[in-house]
N, C-alpha and C positions, 0 to 999 in steps of 0.2 A: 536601332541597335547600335548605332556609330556613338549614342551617349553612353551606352551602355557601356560600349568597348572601350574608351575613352573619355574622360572629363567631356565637360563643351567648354565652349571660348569662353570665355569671362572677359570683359573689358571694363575698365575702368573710369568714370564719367564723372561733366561736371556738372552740376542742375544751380540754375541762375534762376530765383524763386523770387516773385515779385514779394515785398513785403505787408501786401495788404490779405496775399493768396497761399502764403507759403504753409499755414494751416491747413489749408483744403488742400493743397496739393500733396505731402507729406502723408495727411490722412490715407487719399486715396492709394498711395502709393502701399499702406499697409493694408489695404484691403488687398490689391494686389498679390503683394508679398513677394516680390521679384529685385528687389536692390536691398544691400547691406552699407547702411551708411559706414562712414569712417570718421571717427572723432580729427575735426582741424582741431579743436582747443582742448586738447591733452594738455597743455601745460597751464591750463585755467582751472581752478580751482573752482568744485562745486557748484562753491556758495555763491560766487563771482559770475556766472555765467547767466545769458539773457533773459530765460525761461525757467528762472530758481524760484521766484514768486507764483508762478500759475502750477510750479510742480509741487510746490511745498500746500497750496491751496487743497490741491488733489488726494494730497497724503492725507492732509485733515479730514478730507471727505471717507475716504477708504479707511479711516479710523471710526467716524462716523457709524459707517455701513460697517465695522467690525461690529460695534455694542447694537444696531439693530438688529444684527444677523445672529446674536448673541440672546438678546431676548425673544426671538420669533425661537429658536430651538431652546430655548428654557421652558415655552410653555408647547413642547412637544410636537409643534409645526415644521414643517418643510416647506422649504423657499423652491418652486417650481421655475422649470426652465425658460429664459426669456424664450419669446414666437419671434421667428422672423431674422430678420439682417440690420442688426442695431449697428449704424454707424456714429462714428465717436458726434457728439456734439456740437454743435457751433459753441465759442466763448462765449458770446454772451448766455449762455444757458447757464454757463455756471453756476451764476448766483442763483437762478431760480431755483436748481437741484442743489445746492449749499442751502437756502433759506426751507426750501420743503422738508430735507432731512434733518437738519437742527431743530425746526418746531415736531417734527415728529420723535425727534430724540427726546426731545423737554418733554412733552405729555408723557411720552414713553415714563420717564424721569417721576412725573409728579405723579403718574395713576400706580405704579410701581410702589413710592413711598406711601402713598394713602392707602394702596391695597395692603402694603409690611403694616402702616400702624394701625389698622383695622381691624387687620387679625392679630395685631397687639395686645390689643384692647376685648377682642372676642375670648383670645387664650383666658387672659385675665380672669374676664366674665365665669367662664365656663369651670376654673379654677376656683373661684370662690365658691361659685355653684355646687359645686360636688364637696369642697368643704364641709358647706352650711350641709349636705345630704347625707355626708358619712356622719356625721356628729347627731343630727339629726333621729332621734328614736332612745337615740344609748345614754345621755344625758350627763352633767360631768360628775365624775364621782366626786370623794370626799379624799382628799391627799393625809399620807399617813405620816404624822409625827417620826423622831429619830427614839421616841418611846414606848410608845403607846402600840406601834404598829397592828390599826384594826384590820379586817380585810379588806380586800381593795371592791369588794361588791357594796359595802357597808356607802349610803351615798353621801355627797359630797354638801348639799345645801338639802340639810335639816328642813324641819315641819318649822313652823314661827313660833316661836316661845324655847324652842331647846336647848342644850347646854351651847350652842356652839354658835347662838343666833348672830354675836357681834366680830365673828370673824370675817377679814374680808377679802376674797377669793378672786383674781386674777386670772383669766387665760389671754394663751395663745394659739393661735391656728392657722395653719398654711399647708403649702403643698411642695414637697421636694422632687429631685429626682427620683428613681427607685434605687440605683447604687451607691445613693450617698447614705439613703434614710439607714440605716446601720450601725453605720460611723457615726451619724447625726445622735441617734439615741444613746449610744454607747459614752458619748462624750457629755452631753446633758444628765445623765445620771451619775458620771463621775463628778463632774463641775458641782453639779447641785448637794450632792452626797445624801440624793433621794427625798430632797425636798419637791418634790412635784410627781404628777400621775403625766408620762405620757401616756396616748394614745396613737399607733399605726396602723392605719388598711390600703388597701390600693385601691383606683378607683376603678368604678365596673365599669366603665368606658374609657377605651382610648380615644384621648384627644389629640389631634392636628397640631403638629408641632407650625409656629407663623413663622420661623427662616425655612425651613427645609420642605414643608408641605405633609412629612409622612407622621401616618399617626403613632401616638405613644402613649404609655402608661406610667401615671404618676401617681405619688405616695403621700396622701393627706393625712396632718398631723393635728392633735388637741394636744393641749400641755395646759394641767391646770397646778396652780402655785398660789403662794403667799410670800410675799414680804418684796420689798424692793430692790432687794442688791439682787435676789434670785432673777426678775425679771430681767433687770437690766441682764444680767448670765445667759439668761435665756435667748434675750434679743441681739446680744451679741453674734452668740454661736450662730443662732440662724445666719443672721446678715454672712459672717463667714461662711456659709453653706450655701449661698446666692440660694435662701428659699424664698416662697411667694408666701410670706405674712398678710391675711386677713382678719380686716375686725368680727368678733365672735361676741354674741349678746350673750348675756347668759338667760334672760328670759325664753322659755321655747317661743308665744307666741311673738315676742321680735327675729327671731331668727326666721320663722316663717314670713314673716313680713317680706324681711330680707331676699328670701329665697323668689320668692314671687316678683320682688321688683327686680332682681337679679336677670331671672329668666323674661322680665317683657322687654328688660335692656337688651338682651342676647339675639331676642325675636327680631327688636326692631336695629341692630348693627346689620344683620344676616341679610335684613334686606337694601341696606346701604352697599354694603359688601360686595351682593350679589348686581347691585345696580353698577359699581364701582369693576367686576370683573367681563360686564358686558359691555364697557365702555372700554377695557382694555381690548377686548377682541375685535372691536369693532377699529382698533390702532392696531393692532397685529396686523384686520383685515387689509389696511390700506399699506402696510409695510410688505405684507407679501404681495402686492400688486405692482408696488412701486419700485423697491428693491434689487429685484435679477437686473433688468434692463438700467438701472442706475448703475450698477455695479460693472457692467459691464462696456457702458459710456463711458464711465470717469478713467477703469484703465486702458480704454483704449485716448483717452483726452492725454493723461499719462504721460504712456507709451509716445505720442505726439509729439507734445514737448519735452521730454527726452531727446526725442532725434534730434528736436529745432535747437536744443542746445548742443549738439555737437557741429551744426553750421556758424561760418564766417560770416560776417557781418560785413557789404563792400564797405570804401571807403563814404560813398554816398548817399549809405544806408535806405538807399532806397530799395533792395533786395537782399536775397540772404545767399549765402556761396556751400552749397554743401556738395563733396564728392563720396562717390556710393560705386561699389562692384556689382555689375549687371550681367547676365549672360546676355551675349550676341543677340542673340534670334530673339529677346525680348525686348530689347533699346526699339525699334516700333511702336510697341504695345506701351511703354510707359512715355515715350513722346505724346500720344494721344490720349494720354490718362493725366497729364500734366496741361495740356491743350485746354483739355477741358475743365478743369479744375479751377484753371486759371483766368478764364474766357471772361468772367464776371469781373477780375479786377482791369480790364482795359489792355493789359500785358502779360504776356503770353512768357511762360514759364520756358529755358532754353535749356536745352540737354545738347552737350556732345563732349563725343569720346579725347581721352586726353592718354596722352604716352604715361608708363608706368616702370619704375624701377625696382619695384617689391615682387614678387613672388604669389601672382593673384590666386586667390583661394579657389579649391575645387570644388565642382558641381557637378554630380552625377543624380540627374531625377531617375527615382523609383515609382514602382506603386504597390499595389497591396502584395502582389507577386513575390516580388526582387526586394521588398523591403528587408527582411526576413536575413537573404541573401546579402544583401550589401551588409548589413549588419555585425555581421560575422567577418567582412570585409574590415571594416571600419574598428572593429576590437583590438585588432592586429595596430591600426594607425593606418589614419585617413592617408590615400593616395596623395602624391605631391599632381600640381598641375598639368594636364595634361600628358599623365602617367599613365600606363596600363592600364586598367581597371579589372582584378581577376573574377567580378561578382560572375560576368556571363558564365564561365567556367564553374564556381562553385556551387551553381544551378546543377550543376551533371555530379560532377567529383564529391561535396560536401556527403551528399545520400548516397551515394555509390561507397564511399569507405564507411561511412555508419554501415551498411550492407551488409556487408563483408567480415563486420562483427557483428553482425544480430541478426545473421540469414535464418530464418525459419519464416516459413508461410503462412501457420498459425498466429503467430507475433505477430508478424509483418503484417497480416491480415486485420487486427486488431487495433494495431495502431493506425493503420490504414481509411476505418470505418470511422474511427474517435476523431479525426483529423478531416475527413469528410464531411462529420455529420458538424462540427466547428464551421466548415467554408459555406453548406449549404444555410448555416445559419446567420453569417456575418451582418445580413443588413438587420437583424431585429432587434430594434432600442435596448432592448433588457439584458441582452448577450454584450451592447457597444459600449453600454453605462455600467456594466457590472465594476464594482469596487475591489473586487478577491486578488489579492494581490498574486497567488496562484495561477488562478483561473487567466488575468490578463498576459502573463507568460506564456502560457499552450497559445492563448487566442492569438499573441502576437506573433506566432511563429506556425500557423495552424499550415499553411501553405510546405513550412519546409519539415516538418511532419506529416503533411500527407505521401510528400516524393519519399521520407525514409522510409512510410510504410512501405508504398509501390515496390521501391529496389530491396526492400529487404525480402518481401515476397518473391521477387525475382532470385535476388541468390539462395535465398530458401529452397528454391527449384534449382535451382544448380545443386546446393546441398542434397536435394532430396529430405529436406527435413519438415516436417508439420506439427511442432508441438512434441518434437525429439525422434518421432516413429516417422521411417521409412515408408515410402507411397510408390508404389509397384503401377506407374503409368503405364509404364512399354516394357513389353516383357525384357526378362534380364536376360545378359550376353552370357551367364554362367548356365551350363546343364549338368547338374547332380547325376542324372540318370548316364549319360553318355560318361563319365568319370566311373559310376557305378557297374556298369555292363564290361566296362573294358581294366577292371580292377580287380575283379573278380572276389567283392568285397563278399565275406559271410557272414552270418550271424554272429559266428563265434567271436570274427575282428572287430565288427559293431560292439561286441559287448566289452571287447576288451580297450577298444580305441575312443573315447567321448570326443574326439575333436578328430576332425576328416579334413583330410586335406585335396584343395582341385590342384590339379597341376593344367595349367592354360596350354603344354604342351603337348598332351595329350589330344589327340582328334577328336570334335565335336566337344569337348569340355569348355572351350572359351569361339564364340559363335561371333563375337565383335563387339566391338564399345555399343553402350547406351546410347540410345538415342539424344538423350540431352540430361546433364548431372549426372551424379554419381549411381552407379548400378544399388540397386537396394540390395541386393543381394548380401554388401558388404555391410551392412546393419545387423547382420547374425555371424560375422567373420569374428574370431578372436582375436585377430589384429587390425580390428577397425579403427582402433585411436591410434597403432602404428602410422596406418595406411592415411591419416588424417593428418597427423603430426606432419606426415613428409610433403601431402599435396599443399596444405593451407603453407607451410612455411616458406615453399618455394613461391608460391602465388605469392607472397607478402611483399619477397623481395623484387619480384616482378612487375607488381602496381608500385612497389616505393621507386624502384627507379626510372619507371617513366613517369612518375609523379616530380620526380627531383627534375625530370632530364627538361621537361615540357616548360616546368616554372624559369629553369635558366633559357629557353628557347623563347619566353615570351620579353626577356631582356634585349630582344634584337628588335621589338617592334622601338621599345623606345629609345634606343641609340637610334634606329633610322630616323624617328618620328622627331629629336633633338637637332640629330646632324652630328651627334657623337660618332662617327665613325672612327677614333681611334678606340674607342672602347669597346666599338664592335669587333675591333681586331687583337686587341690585348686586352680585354676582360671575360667576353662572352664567349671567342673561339677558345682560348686555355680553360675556362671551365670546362666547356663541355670535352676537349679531350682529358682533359684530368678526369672527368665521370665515367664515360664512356669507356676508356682505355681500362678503367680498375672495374668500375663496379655494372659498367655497360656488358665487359667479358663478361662478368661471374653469370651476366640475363643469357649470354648467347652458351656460354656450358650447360645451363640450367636446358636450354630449349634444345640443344643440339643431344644432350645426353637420350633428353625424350623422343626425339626422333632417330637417331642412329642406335639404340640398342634396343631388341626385343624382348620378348617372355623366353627363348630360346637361349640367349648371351646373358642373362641377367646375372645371375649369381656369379659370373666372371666382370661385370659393367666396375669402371671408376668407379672413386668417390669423388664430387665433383669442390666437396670442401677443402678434403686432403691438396688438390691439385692450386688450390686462390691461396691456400696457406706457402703451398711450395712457389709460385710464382712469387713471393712478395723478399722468401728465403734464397731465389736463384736456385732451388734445387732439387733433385727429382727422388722419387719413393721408387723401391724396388719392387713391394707390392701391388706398387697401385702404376697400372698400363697407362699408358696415355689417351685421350680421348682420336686424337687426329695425329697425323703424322708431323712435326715443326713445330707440334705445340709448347717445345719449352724455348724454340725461337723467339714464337711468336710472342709468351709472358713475358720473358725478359725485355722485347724491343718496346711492348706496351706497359711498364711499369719504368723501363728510361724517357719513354715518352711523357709519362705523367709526370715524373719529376723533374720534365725539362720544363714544364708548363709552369712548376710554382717559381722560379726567377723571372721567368715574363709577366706573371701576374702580380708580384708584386713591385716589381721598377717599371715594368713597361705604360704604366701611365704617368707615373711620377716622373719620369725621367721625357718622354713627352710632353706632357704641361711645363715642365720647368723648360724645355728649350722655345717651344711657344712662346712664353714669355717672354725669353730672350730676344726672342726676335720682333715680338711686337714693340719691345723696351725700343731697341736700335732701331728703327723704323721711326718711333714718335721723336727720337732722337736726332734722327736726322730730318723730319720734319721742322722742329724746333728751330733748329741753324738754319735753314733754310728763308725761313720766317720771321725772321727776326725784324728784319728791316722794316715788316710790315703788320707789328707790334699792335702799334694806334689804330691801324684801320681793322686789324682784325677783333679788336676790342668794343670798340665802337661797335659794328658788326652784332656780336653775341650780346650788346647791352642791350641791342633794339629788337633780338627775337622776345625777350621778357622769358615768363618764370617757366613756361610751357615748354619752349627749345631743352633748358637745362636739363626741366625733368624728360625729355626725349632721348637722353644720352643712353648706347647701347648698355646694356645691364649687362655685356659682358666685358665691358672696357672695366668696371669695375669690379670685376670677379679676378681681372689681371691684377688690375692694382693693388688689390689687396690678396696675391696667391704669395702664401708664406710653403716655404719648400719643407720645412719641416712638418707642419702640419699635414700637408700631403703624403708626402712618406709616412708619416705616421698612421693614417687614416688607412692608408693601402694596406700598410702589414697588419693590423687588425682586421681588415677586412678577410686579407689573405690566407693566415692564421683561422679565422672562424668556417671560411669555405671548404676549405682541405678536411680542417677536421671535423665538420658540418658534414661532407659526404659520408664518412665514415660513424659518426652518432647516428645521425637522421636515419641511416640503412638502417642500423639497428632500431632507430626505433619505430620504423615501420613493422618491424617485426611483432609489434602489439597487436595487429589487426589476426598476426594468427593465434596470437596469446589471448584477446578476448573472444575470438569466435571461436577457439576450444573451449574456453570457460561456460560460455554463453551453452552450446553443444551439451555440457557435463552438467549445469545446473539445470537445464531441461531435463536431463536423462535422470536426475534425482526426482526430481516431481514424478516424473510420471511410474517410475521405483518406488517411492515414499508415498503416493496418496493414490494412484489409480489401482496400480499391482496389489498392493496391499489392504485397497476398498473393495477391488473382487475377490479376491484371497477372503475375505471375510462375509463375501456375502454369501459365496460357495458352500463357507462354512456352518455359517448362523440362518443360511434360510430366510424366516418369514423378519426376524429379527432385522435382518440387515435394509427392512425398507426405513427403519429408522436412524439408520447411519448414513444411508444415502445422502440425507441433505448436509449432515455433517460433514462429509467427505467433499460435497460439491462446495459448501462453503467453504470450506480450507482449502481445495482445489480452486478454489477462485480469486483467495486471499494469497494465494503463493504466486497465481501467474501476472498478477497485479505488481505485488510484489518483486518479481522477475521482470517483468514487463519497464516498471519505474528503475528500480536501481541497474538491471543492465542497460536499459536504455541510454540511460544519463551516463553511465560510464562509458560505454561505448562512444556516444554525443561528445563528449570530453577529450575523449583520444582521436577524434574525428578533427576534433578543434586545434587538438595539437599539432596533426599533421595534414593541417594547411598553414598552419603558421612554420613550420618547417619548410615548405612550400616556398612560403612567401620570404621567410629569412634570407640575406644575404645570394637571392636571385634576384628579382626582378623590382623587386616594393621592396619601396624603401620606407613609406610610409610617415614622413616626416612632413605630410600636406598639413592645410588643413580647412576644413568646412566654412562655406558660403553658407552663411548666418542670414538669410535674409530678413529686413524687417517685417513683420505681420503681424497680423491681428487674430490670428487664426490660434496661435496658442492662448491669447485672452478670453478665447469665448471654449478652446477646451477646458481650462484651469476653472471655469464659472462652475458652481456645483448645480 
């Protein structure tokens, strides 16, 4: 819990990696995954740096594994997940895993091109085929003069001997697409000016398109003519038309020839083809064997040398100098992860901690619980080091104000079961790997969805509400009959009065509060959304300020936890009497009204707003009684008090830091003249601690040196400025939790008005009928609480979000950390598909 509550230590370390080990050591360290190197050569350029050659290797490879990974899901395979604990490779494996993946590219490469020109060549085949098929039977006719015009059935080549025996007849024939042949024909009969007969049909088979695979339907053409300049027309337009031109005999018995040799060509491609596509599977098979575990070596090889480029080089390159942020409690664990690593080159890899002037990043471990939690934490901005940490708290609070606006026990029940039935399932592969970018949202948050169901179930039972209707657990504090007997109510008042009234003052009509939530009683009262307005709004203001009061209360852990103690006494004590004194009263009117006046004094009771409005005015209402006797002493002394607190809160630390400094100035100052005389030996001195001393100097000797008084005062009166009137926003906008849980309250009470009331209303009425509206009704009844269920949910979730970030504003997080990046290997084998 102590991480919980607070970061852990982080220390800063140097690791002295022999150079023959510093691979293995590095590696192991990312299995690990417990230190966050830090770049020594930022000011080294990329390209320049030791490990640019075996990273840029790597890249080629994972370029590689792209076009393999690229062709296994072209032909509709999936790359299964590596088995086991693949750790990164020794270098020399490299070349072996560069030489296996390049010849498996290449074949890849040549079975790919041979399989495109095969079915090239089959398209082709199967194209003339169907040619020579459609033409086949119909035979070409006789093309008709621009005089003569015979009919177009009239044929084409005459009996031998005829008038027409020395004419000589010309085709052509191919196959188009189908949205061109249109355009095709329309332009060849204008070109020609009707010198030729075409011919168009489609063909009765779709053929296999060879880029895309899917089949299609093409438009085989005859075109018979005379003369030369016509053809050459003809073979133009085609060529313009990218159509497939084949040779056409005009003999039938040669085109049958044709057709035959055609088809034992296509027989015998089909089975090259097919020899050709099993020689590809059989390179698929060894891609998907090879591949995951390749892929997930190289970036962890990578990842490696990465780090080893962000390590120093000593002077006598016999080792490598890299410094890395470690939590405390794990510098054991990676001494003896380094030990070992190292053990094989003869010298032993040295790790120890070194002083640090930077601001070490924060580390707070989750798990599947608190992940969820810190989450919500971290949205806000990461904790500074050894800060607060509010996740333990938002464990309680986050679901308790989601509550508070989405009490119902029916809901809450709902979401309760969906968030359960998520956690009971979390270990199963299929729920871990799901892809739904949805679904991993619920999943990742199924834990802080199970607690909003729980508590909203709970305040549901405070509400008394289950799906809008009132649930009569323990009998009600209200008796009708005792109000009835001693009212001496008649018929005739019954008839003339629709609305009755209890008076709780009356004996035996109010028997005692509820046993626990609200009496149901007030679920049939005509001033139940009065009676609602007034509870929920004061409750509002009741959780917002001890919600405010607790967030500025957890600012004293880390003033102690610094040693800030001037800001425990001029930042943290003036907030809280600045809250307390204004908006602390408005909680103790609120409570003391409820307890000091009964059902007997009511109609005479304050108003307790009237009275926070007169306290801010210095002045009193003649209507309105006081609550207590001194009470307008006592506003006035507690609203001089709060605004004696905003001049201390904004100089009283500024004006502290700047005499601090004054006095540390004068102090170094006269150490200075002191010292003088012993200049050289004190020089000497700091040259022979070396680089380690320097970097030891207090990090706050340098917060002095560089404290500018303006910036300070500056910083304070913003701060100042946003707290004050931070108190006074933030109150109000707590007031949403009574403004969505009326909402939430009223859009139930419409469901169950608009599809339950009005589904029996109809069944009462329609009888046998109504068994068939039944499921209609149940569907839309289940579609609206879905419906309600999502969008109040998430709004609620939202205003839930706001106000912890109100919380957290200008109290205690400050939020300007930021995250222990450790290195690992553990996101390379998530990111693997």
């Amino acid at each position: 819990m102590g991480s919980m509550f607070r970061s852990e230590e982080v220390a800063l370390v140097q690791l002295f990696l022999p150079t023959a080990a510093a691979y293995t050591c590095v590696s192991q360290l990312g299995e690990l995954g417990l230190v966050e190197f830090r770049d020594l050569n930022a000011s080294v350029s990329a390209f320049q740096r030791r490990f640019v050659v075996d990273v840029r290797r790597c890249e080629e490879l994972e370029k590689t594994f792209t076009f393999l990974q690229a062709e296994v899901r072209r032909a509709g395979l999936a790359l299964p997940l590596p088995e086991g604990v693949l750790l990164a490779p020794p270098p020399r494996d490299l070349l072996r895993i560069q030489e296996e993946s390049d010849r498996l590219a290449q074949e890849l490469r040549d079975v790919r091109g041979n399989q495109q020109a095969l079915r090239a060549q089959l398209h082709q085949l199967q194209l003339h085929s169907a040619v020579l098929s459609q033409g086949h039977g119909h035979g070409p006719q006789l093309a008709a003069t621009h005089t003569d015009m015979p009919l177009e059935r009239t044929p084409l080549l005459q009996a031998p001997g005829g008038p027409h025996q020395d004419l000589r007849v010309n085709f052509v024939a191919g196959a188009v697409e189908p949205h061109k042949a249109a355009a095709l024909e329309r332009l060849l009969w204008r070109a020609c000016r009707g010198f030729l007969i075409a011919s168009f049909r489609e063909t009765e088979q779709q053929l296999e398109d060879p880029v895309t695979g899917e089949p299609a339907t093409w438009t085989t053409f005859l075109i018979s003519y005379w003369g030369e300049q016509i053809g050459q027309k003809i073979r133009k337009i085609t060529d313009c038309f990218h159509c497939h031109v084949f040779p056409f005999a005009e003999q039938e018995e040669a085109r049958l020839g044709a057709l035959q040799q055609l088809q034992q060509q296509s027989h015998e491609l089909q089975e090259v083809l097919g020899e050709t596509e099993r020689f590809l599977s059989q390179v698929l098979g060894r891609v998907q064997k090879l591949l995951p575990p390749w892929q997930v070596q190289i970036r962890k090889m990578k990842a490696v040398y990465l780090a080893l480029n962000q390590c120093s080089v000593s002077t006598t390159h016999k080792c490598l100098i890299a410094e890395a942020w470690c939590a405390t409690r794990d510098l054991p664990t990676v001494q003896q992860a380094l030990q070992d690593s190292s053990s094989e080159a003869g010298v032993s890899a040295v790790v120890h901690r070194i002083p640090c002037r930077d601001m070490p990043p924060t580390l707070v471990r989750t798990n599947r619980f608190t992940a969820s939690f810190q989450g919500i934490v971290d949205a806000y901005g990461v904790g500074r080091y050894q800060e607060v940490n509010p996740a333990p708290y938002t464990i309680i609070t986050f679901p308790f104000l989601f509550a508070v606006m989405f009490g119902d026990v029916g809901h809450g029940l709902l979401m309760f079961l969906f968030a359960l039935a998520m956690v009971l399932a979390e270990n199963r592969p299929a729920v871990k790997t799901a892809q739904n970018e949805i679904w991993r949202t619920f999943f990742g948050g199924r834990y802080l969805l199970l607690l909003m169901g729980l508590f909203s179930v709970y305040t549901g039972f405070i509400y008394n509400e289950c799906f809008s209707r009132a649930t009569a657990i323990f009998p009600s504090g209200w008796s009708v009959a005792a109000m009835a007997n001693q009212s001496g109510w008649s018929d005739t008042f019954l008839a003339e009065h629709p609305l009755l009234t209890l008076d709780p003052n009356v004996t035996g009509v109010f028997l005692g509060p509820y046993p626990f939530g609200i009496d149901p009683v007030w679920s049939l009262a005509a001033n139940h959304l009065s009676f609602l307005n007034s509870f929920k709004m004061k409750m509002s203001v009741l959780l917002g300020v001890t919600h405010m009061t607790f967030g500025v209360a957890l600012g004293v852990f880390n003033h102690m936890h610094f040693g800030q103690w001037h800001r425990l006494l001029l930042e943290t004590v003036p907030e809280l009497v600045f809250l307390l004194a204004l908006f602390g009263y408005l909680v103790f009117l609120i409570v003391y009204k409820w307890l000091r006046f009964t059902a007997a004094d009511a109609a005479s009771a304050p108003s307790v707003l009237i009275h926070f409005i007169n306290m801010f005015l210095f002045s009193r209402s003649a209507t309105n009684r006081p609550l207590f006797p001194g009470q307008e002493v006592v506003q006035s002394v507690l609203v001089v008090l709060a605004l004696a607190m905003v001049p201390i809160l904004l100089l009283g630390t500024p004006l502290f830091l700047r005499q601090q400094h004054r006095r540390h100035a004068r102090r170094r100052q006269l150490v200075e003249d002191e010292d003088k005389t012993g200049l050289l030996d004190a020089s000497v001195s700091v040259s022979s601690q070396g680089l380690d001393e320097e970097k030891a100097e207090c990090p706050g000797d340098r917060e002095e040196a560089e404290f500018v008084a303006s910036e300070v005062f500056m910083h304070q009166a913003i701060h100042t400025i946003e707290f004050c009137l931070g108190c006074i926003s933030n109150t109000a906008s707590y007031l949403r939790l009574w403004a969505l849980s009326l909402a939430h309250a009223q859009l139930s009470e419409v469901l169950w008005a608009m599809v339950m009331r009005v589904g029996l209303g109809l069944s009462d009425e329609m009888g046998v009928v109504a068994v068939v509206l039944v499921p209609i009704f149940a569907a839309f009844a289940v579609m609206t609480v879905a419906i309600l269920l999502v969008m109040e949910g998430l709004s609620a979730f939202l205003h839930a979000l706001r106000l912890h970030w109100v919380e957290f504003q200008n109290k205690f997080y400050a939020g300007t950390g930021y995250k222990l990046s450790p290195f690992t290997f553990a996101v390379e084998d998530a990111e693997h598909p």
